[in-house]
Structures are given as C-alpha cells and as structure tokens.
C-alpha positions as CSV (number, residue, x, y, z in Angstrom):
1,X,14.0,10.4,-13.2
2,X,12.3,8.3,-10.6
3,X,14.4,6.8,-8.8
4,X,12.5,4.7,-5.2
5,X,14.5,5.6,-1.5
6,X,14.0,1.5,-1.2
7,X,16.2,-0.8,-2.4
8,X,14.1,-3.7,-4.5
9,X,14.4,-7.8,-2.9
10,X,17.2,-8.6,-2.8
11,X,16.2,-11.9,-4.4
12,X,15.3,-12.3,-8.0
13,X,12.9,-15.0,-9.1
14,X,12.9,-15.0,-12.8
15,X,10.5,-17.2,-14.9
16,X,8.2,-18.0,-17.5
17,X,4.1,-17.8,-17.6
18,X,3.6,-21.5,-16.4
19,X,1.1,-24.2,-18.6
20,X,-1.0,-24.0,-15.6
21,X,-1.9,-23.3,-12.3
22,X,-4.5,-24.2,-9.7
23,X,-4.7,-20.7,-8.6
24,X,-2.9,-17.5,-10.7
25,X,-1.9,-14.1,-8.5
26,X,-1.2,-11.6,-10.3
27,X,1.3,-8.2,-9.5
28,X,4.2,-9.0,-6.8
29,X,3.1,-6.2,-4.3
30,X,1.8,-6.9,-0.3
31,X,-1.0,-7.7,-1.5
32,X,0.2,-10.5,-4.0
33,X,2.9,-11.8,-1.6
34,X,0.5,-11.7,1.0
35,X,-1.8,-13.6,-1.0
36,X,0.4,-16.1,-1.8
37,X,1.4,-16.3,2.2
38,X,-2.4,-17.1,3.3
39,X,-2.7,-19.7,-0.3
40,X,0.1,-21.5,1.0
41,X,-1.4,-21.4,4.8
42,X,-4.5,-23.1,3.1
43,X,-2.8,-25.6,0.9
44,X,-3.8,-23.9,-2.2
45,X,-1.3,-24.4,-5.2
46,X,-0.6,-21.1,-5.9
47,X,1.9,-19.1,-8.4
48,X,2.5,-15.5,-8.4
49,X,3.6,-13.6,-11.8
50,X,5.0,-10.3,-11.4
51,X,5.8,-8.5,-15.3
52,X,9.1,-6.3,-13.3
53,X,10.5,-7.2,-10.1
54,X,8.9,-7.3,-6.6
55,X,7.7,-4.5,-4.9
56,X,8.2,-2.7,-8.5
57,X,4.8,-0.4,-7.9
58,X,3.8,1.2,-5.2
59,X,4.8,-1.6,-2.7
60,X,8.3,-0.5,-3.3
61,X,7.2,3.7,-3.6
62,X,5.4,4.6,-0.4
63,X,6.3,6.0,2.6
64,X,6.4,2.9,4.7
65,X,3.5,4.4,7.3
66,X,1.5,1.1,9.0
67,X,-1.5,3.5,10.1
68,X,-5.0,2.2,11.2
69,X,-8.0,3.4,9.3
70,X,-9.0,4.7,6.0
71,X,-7.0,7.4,4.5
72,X,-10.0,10.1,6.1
73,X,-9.7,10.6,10.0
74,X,-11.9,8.4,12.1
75,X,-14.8,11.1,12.6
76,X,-15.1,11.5,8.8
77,X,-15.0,7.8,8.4
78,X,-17.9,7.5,10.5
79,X,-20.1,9.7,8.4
80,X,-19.3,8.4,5.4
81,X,-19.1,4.4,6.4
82,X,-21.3,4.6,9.5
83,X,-19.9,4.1,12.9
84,X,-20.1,-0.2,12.9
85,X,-17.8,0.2,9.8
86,X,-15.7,2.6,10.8
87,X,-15.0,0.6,14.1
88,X,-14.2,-2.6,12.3
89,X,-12.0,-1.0,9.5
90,X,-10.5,0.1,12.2
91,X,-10.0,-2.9,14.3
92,X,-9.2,-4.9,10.9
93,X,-6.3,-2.1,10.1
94,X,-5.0,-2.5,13.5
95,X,-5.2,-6.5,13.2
96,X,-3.0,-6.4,9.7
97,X,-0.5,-4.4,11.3
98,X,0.1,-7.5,14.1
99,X,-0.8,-10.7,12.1
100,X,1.6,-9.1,9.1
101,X,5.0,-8.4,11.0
102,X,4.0,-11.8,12.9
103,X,4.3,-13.3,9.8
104,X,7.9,-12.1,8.8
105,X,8.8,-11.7,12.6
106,X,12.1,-13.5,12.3
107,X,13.4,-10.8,9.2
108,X,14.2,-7.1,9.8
109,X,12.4,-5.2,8.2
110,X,12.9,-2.0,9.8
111,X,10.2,-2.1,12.1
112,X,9.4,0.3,14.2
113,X,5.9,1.3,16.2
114,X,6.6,4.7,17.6
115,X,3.0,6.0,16.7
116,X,1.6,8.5,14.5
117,X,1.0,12.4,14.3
118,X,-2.0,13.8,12.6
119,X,-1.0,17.5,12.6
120,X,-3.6,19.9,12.5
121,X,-3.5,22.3,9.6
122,X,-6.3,24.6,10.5
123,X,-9.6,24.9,12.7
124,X,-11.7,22.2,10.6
125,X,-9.0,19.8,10.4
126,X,-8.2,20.7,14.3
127,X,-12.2,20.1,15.3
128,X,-12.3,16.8,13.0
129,X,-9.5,15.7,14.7
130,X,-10.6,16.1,18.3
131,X,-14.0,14.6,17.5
132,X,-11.8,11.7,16.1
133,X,-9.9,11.2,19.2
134,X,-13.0,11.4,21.4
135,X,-15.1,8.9,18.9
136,X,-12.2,6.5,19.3
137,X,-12.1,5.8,23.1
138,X,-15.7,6.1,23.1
139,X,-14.7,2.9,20.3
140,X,-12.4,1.5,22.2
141,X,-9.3,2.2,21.2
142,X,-6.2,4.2,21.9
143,X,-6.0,7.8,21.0
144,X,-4.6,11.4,22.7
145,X,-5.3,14.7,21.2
146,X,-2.6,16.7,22.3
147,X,-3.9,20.3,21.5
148,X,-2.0,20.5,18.1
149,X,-2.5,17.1,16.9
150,X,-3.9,13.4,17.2
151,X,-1.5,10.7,18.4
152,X,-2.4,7.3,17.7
153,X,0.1,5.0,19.7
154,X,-0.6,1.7,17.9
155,X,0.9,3.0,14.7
156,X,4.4,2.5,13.2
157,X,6.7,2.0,10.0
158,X,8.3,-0.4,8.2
159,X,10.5,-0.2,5.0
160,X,8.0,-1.7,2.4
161,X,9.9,-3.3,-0.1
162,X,12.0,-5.1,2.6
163,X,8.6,-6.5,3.8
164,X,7.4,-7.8,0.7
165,X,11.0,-9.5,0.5
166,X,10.4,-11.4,3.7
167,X,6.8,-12.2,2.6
168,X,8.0,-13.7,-1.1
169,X,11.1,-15.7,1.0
170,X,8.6,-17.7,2.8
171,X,7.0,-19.1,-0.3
172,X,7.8,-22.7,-1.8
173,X,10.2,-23.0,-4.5
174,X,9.1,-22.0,-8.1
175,X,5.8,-20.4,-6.7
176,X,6.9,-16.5,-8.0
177,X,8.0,-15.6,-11.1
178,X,9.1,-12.4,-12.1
179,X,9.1,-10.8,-15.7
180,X,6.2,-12.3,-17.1
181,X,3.9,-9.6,-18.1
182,X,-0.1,-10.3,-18.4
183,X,-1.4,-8.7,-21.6
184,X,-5.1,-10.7,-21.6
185,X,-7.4,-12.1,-19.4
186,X,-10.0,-14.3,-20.5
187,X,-12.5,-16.7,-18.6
188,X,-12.8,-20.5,-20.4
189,X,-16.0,-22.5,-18.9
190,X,-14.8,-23.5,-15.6
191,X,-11.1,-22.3,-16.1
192,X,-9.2,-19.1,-16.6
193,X,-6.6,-18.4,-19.9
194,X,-4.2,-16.0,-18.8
195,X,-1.8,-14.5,-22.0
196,X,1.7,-13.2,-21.1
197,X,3.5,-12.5,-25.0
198,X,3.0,-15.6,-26.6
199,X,2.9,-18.4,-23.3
200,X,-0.9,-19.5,-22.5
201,X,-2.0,-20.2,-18.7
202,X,-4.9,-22.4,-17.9
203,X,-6.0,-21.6,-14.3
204,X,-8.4,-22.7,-11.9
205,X,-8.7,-19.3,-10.6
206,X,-7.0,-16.0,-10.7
207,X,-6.4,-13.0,-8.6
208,X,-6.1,-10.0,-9.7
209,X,-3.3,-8.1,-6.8
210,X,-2.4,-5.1,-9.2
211,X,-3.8,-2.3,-7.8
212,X,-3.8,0.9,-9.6
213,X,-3.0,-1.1,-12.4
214,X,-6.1,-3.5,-12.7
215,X,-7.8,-1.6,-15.3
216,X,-5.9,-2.6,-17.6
217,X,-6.7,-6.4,-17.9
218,X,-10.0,-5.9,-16.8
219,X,-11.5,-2.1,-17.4
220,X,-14.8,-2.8,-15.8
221,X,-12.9,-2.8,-12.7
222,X,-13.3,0.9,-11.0
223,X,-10.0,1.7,-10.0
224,X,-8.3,5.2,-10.3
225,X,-4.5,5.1,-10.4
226,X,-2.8,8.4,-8.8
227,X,0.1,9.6,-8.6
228,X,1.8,10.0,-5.1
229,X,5.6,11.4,-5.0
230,X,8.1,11.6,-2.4
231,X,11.9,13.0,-2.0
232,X,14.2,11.5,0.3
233,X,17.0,13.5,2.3
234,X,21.0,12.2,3.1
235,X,21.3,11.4,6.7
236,X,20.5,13.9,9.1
237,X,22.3,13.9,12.6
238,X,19.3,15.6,14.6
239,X,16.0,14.2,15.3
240,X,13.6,16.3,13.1
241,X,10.7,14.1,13.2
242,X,9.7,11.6,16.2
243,X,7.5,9.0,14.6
244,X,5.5,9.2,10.9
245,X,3.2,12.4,10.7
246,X,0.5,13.3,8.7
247,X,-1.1,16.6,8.1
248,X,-3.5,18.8,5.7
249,X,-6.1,16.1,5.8
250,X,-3.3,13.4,4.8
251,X,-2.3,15.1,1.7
252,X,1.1,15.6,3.4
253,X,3.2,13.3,5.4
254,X,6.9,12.6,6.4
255,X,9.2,10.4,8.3
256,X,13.0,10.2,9.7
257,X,15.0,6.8,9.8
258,X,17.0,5.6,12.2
259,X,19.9,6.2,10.2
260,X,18.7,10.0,9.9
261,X,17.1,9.7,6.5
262,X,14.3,12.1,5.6
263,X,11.3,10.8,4.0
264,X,8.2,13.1,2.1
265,X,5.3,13.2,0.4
266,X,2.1,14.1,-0.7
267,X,1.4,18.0,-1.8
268,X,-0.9,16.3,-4.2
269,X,-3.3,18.6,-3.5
270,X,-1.7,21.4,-4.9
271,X,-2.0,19.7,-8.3
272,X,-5.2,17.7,-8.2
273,X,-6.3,16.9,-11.8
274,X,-2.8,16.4,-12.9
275,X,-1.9,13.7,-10.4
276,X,-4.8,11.0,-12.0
277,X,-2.3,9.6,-13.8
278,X,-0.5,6.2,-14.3
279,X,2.9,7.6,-14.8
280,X,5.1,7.7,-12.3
281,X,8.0,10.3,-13.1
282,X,8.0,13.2,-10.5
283,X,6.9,16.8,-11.8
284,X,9.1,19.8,-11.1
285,X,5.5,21.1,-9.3
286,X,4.7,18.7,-6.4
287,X,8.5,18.3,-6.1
288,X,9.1,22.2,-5.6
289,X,6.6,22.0,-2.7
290,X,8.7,18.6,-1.1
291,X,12.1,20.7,-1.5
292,X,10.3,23.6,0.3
293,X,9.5,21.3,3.5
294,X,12.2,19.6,3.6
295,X,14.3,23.0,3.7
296,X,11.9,24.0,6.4
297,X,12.9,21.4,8.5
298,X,16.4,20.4,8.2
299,X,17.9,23.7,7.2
300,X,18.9,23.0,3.6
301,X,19.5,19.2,3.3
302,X,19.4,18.5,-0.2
303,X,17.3,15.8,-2.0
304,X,18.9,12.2,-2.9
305,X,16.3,10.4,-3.9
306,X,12.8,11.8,-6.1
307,X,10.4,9.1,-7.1
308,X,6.5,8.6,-7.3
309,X,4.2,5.9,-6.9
310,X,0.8,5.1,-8.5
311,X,-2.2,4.5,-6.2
312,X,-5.6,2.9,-6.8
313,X,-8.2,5.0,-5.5
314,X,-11.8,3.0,-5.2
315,X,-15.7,5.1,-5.3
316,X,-15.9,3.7,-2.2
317,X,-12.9,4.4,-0.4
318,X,-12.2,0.5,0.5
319,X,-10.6,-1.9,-1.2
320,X,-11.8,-4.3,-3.6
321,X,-11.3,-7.7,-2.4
322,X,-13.4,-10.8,-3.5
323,X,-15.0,-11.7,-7.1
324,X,-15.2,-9.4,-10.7
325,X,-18.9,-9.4,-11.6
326,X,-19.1,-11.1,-14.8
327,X,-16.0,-12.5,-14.7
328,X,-16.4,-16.3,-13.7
329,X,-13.2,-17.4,-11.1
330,X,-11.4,-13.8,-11.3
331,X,-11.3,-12.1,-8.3
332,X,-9.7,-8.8,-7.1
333,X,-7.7,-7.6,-3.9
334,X,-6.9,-4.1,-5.2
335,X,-7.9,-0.5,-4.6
336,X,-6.3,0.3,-1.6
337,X,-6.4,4.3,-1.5
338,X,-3.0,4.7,-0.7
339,X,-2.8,2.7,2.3
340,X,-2.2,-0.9,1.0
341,X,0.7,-1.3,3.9
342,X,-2.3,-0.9,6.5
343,X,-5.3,-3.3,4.5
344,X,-3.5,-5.6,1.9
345,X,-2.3,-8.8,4.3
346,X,-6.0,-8.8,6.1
347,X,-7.8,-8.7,2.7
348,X,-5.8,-11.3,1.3
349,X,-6.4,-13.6,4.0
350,X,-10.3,-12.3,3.9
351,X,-10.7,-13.1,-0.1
352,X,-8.4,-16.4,0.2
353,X,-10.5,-17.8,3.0
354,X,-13.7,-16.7,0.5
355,X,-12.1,-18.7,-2.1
C-alpha cells in the first residue's frame, strides 16, 4: 500500500463546487496554491477545487529536492533547448526557488539549502557533467565539479506538502475547497461550465493545475503521467547523505533529514514501459532496487514508509503553462517532468500575469 513519508496540511478545507467564480483552479498542488497566491496578489477572485485533500498527488509524493534546471543536466539542456533557453530555465528555476520560500518565509517548512550532488554513474554521465559545470560559469552561475560529481550550491529541500500548507494558509477565507471532484469541462460563449457530480460552475476562466492528471478533463492536452516511487527509512543517527543527490542521469536520487530520515527514489529506469502509468501503488520491482540502496548505505535500516507519485511528463520537456488551443478561457500550468517543486510558483505567476 502507498502510504506518502509526508504528512498531508494539517488544515482541511472542505466544500462544495461553488455557482460561480470569476476565475476556477483546479488540483490543490504547488502549482494550484501557487496560483491561487499570485491571483490573490493581482486582485483576481479566485477559488481553488481540490477532489482529495491538498498536496494529495505528487505535491505531497516527491522527494522534496528545490533543484535548478530541467530534469537533463545543463550541457544536455543546451542541445536540446539551445543555450539562451537553457540559461533562462535556469535563471527562472533558480528565481522560484527564492520568490517561493519568500512567500511562506514566516512558516517552517523544513527548509534547508545545502546544495545538490549530481553523482556520476559512468564516463558519459561523468563527461556530460563536467561540460555542465564548465557551460555554467561560462553562464553565470555557480557550479564545482569535484572529480566524482557536480555540486550546485544554490540548491536545497523542503518538505513539499508542508509547503503547499503554508501556500493554501495565506489564501482568503472560502477560496479552497477540497473534495469536489471535476468530472466535465465544457466552454459556454464567453464563460466556462465546470461539472463536479451533480453541482454546475459558471466561470470566467479556469485553470487547469492537475498535472499528470490533465488528460482526463481535457485529452487533447499532451501530458504523460509516470510513475515515480520512493521508500523512506526510521531515523538514522549517522550522517549518510550531506545534501539531496542525484545520480544515473536523475533516474536515482536520495536525501537524509535532519531528524535522520532516509529518503529514495527513482530506479525507474529499470522498469521503463511499466512506470507510464497513472496508478500510484508501489511494485515489488522498483521497490526491490530502493531496499537494495538503502541497505547499501545504512547497513540494514528497514523501510517505513513505500509510496509513489504520478508525474506529467511533456514532448517538450517544459511545462505547459498558458492557454488550451481550442479551448476558449481554459488554460494549463501542468507538465512539470518531475520537478514541479523547482518551476510550478514561477509559472503560475508567469500564466497569471498572461491572464
């Protein structure tokens, strides 16, 4: 059974589909709370529906790493993006990270910016690697390749559910309301009817902030949900880990709390094919491979916690953030390729200043 290392909000906001709404978000991840954080910034009137709790998908499921960039090191993010790109995903990535605990500053949310390890599993993930260190001070920015792998000091970790807490706090009473599931979609002249069960929504506009999930109201929308699992560990008393590392071209990845908690993930590319997939139980497969690394380095800590998260992976390997082609006053801020702690509070503000 799945069962998530972090604990939900602590609040609960329960409510019904409203009559109406200036401006609908949809899905109470960072990137709905976030939303709702830079609507409320602009004086929009804005309502967030969320068909669980907050932080139910993968907001609540990952790892917790803030890391600038795509999910691809910098070198091959400048061969498939182009070096201007590259440079301002970048810059963006490392702008979210300050403008999003800014935001919250005054809640703990287990903070912490240590850095971050890329490992190198091999001689082409060793050569990318250097070639990404020396492309980013040639860019400007911080970056030390150590001889075994890439440090990037700007980095650091948060507990993600805790986060979207202190985002969802901040918003005006009656603005989120959980359990109210969206089953239909449907534009009406200059307004939006939104269906949850049998309650009706006319909206002005609505946002679409469900991620891996989007296909599903709207299956013109490219989005690949994949699986991603993780195991957590009982408190360790040793320091096995310094700051949140990465390695096998960020297919594999792992953290230690404070409190001595083991954190990891990935493996998925052991089991490719079978990790497209929506459903987020944990398969004896990838977690055989987590209980093998976490043996490795904490000399037989057992597991307390195995859970999975679903991811939206994009053709383009960016996220989706502005209008639905076709779709009059629907928009998207979705598709984050497994790094929606790094891009979702930037692209919000990005689509709600479009708006």
């Amino acid at each position: 059974m799945s069962v998530p290392f972090w604990k939900p909000p602590s609040e609960s906001y329960p409510g019904l589909l409203p009559d109406r709404a200036d401006v609908l978000v949809i899905g109470g991840g960072i990137a709905g709370t976030s939303l709702m954080h830079h609507l409320a910034k602009r004086r929009f009137s804005a309502v967030l529906v969320e068909r669980h709790h907050l932080a139910a998908g993968a907001s609540g499921r990952n790892a917790g790493f803030l890391l600038a960039g795509v999910a691809d090191c910098y070198a091959e993010a400048v061969r498939i993006f182009g070096r201007e790109k590259a440079r301002e995903v970048w810059h963006t990535t490392n702008e979210n990270h300050d403008r999003m605990l800014e935001a919250v500053e005054r809640d703990d949310v287990g903070h912490r910016r240590l850095g971050s390890m890329t490992l190198a599993s091999g001689d082409e993930e060793r050569a990318r690697l250097e070639e990404s260190g020396q492309l980013l001070r040639d860019d400007g920015f911080e970056a030390r390749w150590d001889g075994r792998g890439l440090l990037n000091p700007r980095d650091g970790e948060v507990n993600p559910a805790a986060l979207v807490g202190a985002l969802a706090r901040r918003s005006r009473a009656g603005a989120i309301l959980e359990g109210v599931e969206v089953t239909a979609i449907e534009p009406a002249g200059a307004e939006v009817t939104v269906r949850a069960g049998e309650r009706e929504c006319r909206a002005g506009a609505v946002i679409l902030a469900t991620n891996a999930y989007t296909p599903l109201l709207l299956p013109q929308v490219k989005i690949q949900p994949t699986r991603a699992q993780m195991l957590a560990s009982a408190p360790i008393s040793r320091s096995v880990c310094d700051m949140p590392t990465y390695s096998h071209f960020g297919y594999r990845y792992w953290r230690q709390l404070p409190s001595g908690e083991v954190l990891i993930g990935g493996w998925r590319d052991t089991a490719l094919a079978d990790e497209i997939s929506s459903d987020d139980e944990p398969t004896p497969q990838i977690q055989e491979h987590l209980d093998r690394r976490l043996a490795e380095m904490t000399a037989g800590s057992q597991a307390t916690h195995r859970w999975a998260g679903i991811m939206g992976f994009t053709e383009s390997g960016l996220p989706l953030v502005g209008p639905v082609d076709g779709v009059r006053n629907v928009y998207t801020c979705a598709g984050f390729n497994g790094h929606g702690m790094g891009f979702a509070f930037m692209s919000a503000k990005q689509l709600v200043e479009s708006l």
